[in-house]
Legacy VTK file of the C-alpha trace (Angstrom):
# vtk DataFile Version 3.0
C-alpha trace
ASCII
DATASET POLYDATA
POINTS 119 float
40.055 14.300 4.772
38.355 15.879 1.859
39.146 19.182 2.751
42.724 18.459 3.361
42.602 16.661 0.333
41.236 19.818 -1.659
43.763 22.689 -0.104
45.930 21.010 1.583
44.883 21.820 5.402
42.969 20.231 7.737
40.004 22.051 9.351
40.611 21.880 13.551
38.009 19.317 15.231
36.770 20.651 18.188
34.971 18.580 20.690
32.077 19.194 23.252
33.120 18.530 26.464
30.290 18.407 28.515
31.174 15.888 31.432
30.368 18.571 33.766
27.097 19.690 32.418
27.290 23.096 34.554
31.075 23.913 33.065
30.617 22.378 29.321
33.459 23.566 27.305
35.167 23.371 23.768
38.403 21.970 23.198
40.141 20.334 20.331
40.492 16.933 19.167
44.274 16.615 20.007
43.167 17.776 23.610
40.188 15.162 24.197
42.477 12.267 22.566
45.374 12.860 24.875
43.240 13.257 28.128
41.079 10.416 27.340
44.691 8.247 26.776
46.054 9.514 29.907
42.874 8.485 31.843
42.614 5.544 30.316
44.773 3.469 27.736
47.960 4.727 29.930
46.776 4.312 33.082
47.268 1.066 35.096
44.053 0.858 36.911
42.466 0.520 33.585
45.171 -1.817 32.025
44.978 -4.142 35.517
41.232 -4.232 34.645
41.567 -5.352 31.515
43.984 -8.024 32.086
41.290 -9.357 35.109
39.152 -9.544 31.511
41.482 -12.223 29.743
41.827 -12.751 26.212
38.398 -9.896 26.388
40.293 -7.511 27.990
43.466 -8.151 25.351
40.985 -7.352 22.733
40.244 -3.938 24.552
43.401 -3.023 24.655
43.922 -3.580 20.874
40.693 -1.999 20.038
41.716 1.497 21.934
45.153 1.282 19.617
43.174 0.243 15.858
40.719 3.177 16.877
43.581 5.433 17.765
45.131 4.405 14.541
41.926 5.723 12.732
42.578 9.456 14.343
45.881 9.004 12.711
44.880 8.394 9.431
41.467 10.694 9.466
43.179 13.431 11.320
46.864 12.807 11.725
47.727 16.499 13.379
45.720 15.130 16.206
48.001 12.005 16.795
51.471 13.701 17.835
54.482 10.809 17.599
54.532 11.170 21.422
51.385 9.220 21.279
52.644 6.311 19.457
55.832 5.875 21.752
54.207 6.270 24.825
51.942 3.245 23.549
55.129 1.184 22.535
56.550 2.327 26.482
53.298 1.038 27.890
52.578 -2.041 26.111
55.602 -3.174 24.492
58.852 -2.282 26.568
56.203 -2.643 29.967
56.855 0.676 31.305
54.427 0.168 34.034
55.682 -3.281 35.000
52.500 -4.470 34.673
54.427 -7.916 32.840
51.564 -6.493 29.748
53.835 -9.143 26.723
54.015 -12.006 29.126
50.357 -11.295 29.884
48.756 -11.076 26.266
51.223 -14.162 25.921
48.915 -16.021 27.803
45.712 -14.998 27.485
45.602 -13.548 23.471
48.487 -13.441 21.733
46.464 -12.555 18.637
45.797 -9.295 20.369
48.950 -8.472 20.691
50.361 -9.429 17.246
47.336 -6.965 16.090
48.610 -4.240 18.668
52.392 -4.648 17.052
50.799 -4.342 13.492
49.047 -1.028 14.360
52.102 0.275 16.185
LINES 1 120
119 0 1 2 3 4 5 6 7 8 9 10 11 12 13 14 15 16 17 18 19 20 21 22 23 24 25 26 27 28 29 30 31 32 33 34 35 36 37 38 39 40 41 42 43 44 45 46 47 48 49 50 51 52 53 54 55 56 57 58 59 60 61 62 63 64 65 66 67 68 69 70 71 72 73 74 75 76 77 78 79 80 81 82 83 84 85 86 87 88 89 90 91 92 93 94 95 96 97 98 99 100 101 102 103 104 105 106 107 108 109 110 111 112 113 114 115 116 117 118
């Protein structure tokens, strides 16, 4: 932020991926965030797990989006709007038919009031 803040651009964030410790690789932050979504904030094995966690598992779910939320304001270039309306598909309008407001209804409203604010 301070360098953006200084000339106007943001430096590129690059990440080590080294999952595969015989393959590690380089790739940038906008890569690692939207992977790491796919595999798990948008996918619903994860999301079915979380709602076998209760209210716990609401609070996940609204912890993924505030930290997500922190990309955006630390390194918005990273966060493409994309991101932000797949998590309103997901979440809000229940693209998955996973019944996710009816759900967070019941078991942590709170969460999801918090997961509306950061949307």
């Amino acid at each position: 932020m301070a360098v953006r803040d200084l000339d106007g651009t943001s430096p590129e964030t690059y990440i080590a991926d080294v999952r595969d410790v015989d393959r590690p690789a380089m790739e940038t932050l906008a890569e690692t965030l939207t992977r790491d979504l796919r595999g798990k904030f948008w996918n619903p094995r994860w999301i079915r797990e979380q709602q076998d966690e209760g209210f716990s598992g609401a609070g996940e779910i609204t912890q993924t989006a505030t930290n997500l939320f922190g990309w955006q304001v630390t390194k918005p270039e990273a966060v493409s709007e994309y991101v932000w309306d797949e998590v309103q598909r997901v979440y809000v309008e229940d693209s998955l038919s996973l019944d996710l407001p009816a759900w967070f209804d019941r078991e942590n409203p709170y969460a999801f009031q918090s997961l509306t604010a950061v949307l």
